[in-house]
C-alpha positions in Angstrom: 22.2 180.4 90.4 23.6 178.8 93.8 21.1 175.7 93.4 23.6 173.0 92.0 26.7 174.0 93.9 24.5 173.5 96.9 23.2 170.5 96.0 26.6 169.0 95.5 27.6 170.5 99.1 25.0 168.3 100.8 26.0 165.1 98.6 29.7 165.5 99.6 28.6 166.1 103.2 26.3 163.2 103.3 28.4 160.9 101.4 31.5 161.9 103.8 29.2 161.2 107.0 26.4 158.8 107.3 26.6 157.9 103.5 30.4 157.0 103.9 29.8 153.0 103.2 28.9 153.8 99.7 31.4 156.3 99.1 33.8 153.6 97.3 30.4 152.6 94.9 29.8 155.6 94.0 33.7 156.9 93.4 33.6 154.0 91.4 30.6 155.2 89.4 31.4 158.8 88.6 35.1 157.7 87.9 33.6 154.8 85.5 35.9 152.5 87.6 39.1 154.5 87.7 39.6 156.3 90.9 42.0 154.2 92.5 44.1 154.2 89.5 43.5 157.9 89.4 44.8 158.3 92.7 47.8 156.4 92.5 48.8 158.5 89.7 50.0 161.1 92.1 53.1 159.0 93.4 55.2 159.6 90.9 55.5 162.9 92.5 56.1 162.3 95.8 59.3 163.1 97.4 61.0 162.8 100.4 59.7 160.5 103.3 57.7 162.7 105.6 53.8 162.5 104.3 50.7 164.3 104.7 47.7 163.7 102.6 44.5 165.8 102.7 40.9 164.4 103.0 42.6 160.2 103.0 38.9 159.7 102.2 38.2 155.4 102.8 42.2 154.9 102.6 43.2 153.9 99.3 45.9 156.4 98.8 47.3 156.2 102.2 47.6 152.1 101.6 49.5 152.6 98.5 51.7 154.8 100.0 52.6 152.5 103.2 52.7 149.2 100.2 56.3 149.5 98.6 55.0 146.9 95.9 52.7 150.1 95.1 54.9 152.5 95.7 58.7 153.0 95.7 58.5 155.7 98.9 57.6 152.8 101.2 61.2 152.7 102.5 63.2 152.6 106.2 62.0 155.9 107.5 58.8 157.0 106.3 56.3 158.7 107.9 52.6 159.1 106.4 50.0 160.9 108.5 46.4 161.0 106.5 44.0 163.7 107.6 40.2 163.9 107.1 37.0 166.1 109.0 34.9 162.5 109.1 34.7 160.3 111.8 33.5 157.7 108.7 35.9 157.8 106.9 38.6 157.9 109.3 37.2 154.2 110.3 36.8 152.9 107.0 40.4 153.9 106.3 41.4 151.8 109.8 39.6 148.6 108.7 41.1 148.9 105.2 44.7 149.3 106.2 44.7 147.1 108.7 43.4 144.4 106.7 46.5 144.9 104.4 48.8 144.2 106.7 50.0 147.8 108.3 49.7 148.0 111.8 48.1 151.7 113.6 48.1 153.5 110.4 48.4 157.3 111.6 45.2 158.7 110.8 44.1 161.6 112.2 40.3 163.7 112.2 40.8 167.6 111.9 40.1 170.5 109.5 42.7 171.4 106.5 42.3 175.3 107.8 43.9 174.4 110.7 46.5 171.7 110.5 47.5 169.8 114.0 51.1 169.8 113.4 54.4 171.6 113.7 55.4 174.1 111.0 58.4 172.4 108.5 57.2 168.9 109.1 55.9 167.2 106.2 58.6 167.1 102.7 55.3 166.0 100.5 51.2 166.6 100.8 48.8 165.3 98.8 45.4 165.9 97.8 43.4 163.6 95.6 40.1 165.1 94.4 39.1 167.1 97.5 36.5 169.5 97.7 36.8 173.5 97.1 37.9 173.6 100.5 42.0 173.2 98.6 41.9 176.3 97.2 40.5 178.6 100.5 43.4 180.8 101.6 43.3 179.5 105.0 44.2 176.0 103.5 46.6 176.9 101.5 48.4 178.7 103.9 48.3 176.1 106.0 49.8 173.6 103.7 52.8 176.1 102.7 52.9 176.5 106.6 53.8 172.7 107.4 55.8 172.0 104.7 59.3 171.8 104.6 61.7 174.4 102.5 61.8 173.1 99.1 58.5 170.7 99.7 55.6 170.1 97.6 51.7 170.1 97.1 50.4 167.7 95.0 46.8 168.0 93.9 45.0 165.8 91.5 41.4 168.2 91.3 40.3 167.0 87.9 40.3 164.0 85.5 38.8 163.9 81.9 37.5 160.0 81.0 38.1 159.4 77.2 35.0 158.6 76.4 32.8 158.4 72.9 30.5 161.0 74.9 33.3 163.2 75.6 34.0 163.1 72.0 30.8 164.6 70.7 30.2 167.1 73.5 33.7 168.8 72.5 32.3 168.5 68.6 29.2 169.9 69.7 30.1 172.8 71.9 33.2 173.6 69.2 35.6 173.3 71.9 38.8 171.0 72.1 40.3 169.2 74.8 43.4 170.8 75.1 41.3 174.1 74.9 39.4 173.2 78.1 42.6 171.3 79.9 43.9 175.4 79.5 41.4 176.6 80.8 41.0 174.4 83.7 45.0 174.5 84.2 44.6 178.8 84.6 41.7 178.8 87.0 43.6 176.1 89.2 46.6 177.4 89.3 45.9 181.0 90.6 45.2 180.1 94.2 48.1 178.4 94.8 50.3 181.7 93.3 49.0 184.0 95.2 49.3 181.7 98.4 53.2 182.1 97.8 54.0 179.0 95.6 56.1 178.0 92.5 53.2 176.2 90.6 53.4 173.9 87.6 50.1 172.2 86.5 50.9 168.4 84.5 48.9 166.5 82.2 49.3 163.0 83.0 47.6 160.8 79.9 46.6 157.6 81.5 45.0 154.8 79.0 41.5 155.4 80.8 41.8 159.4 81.1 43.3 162.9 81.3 44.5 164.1 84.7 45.0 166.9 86.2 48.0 167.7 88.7 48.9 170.7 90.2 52.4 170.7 92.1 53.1 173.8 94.3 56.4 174.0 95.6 57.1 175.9 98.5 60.1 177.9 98.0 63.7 177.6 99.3 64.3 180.4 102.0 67.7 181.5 101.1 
């Protein structure tokens, strides 16, 4: 039955577009307040000083990354570039880094499937929650395209609130939560092998939540 996925299709296309003010209220909904500290949990695994992330949605990531009290990458050198499809979004990132201080943030509106930049650029991309577009083919080899020997893919695509109600539904379905986090960890990490990566998927316990981060690392041409 195709019914829910394309109900949640329209959503994120709405909610990207002409919904995008309430994007942040309702991230902060579904995430039961923790998306921004969600997101941030990717920076630990961040390396080098050339920057791509995927879908910068209404900027929250790509502020932490420019903030060096946020984040120790801020440094002499760095280079962030933030890429998203919506027109929205791209202006609500504007206004919010701006506002913190950072002068013409580079932001720029295009498609994952078919990156505007140079191959070998970037040392680090990062994804935070996007949409099943990550794992298409044509994004993936995109991302191993533009990244540098040796550089990285980080995507966080799942998180697991702990939660009373979380609690029963694993009682009640006789599953436990390392059981699913397995599960989830095989089907993730599969596109991302066959796209030509070294993948390792991390559990990162946070005291709200269980994430989810997949790092793909393109391999070292010898």
């Amino acid at each position: 039955m195709r019914l829910i996925p394309h109900l949640l299709n329209f959503f994120y296309r709405h909610l990207y577009h002409g919904l995008a003010f309430a994007y942040d209220a309702v991230a902060a909904v579904v995430s039961f307040g923790h998306w921004t500290e969600w997101t941030k949990e990717t920076l630990p695994f961040i390396q080098g000083t050339r920057l791509l992330e995927l879908g910068h949605g209404s900027g929250h990531l790509q502020r932490a990354l420019l903030d060096p009290s946020s984040s120790a990458k801020a440094s002499p050198g760095l280079f962030v570039v933030g890429l998203d499809e919506s027109s929205q979004m791209g202006r609500l990132a504007q206004r919010r880094i701006v506002r913190a201080g950072f002068a013409s943030p580079r932001l720029i509106r295009g498609i994952v499937q078919a990156l505007p930049f140079h191959a070998d650029t970037f040392d680090s991309i990062v994804a935070s929650f996007p949409a099943e577009y990550i794992v298409d083919p044509r994004t993936l080899s995109e991302a191993h395209r533009v990244l540098r020997s040796g550089g990285r893919l980080i995507v966080l695509p799942a998180a697991w609130p702990k939660s009373r109600l979380l609690q029963w539904l694993y009682r009640v379905t006789g599953e436990s939560p390392s059981e699913v986090v397995e599960i989830v960890k095989e089907k993730w990490s599969q596109p991302f092998v066959r796209a030509g990566f070294e993948v390792s998927v991390e559990t990162r316990e946070v005291k709200s939540s269980v994430l989810l981060i997949i790092l793909a690392r393109k391999l070292t041409v010898k």
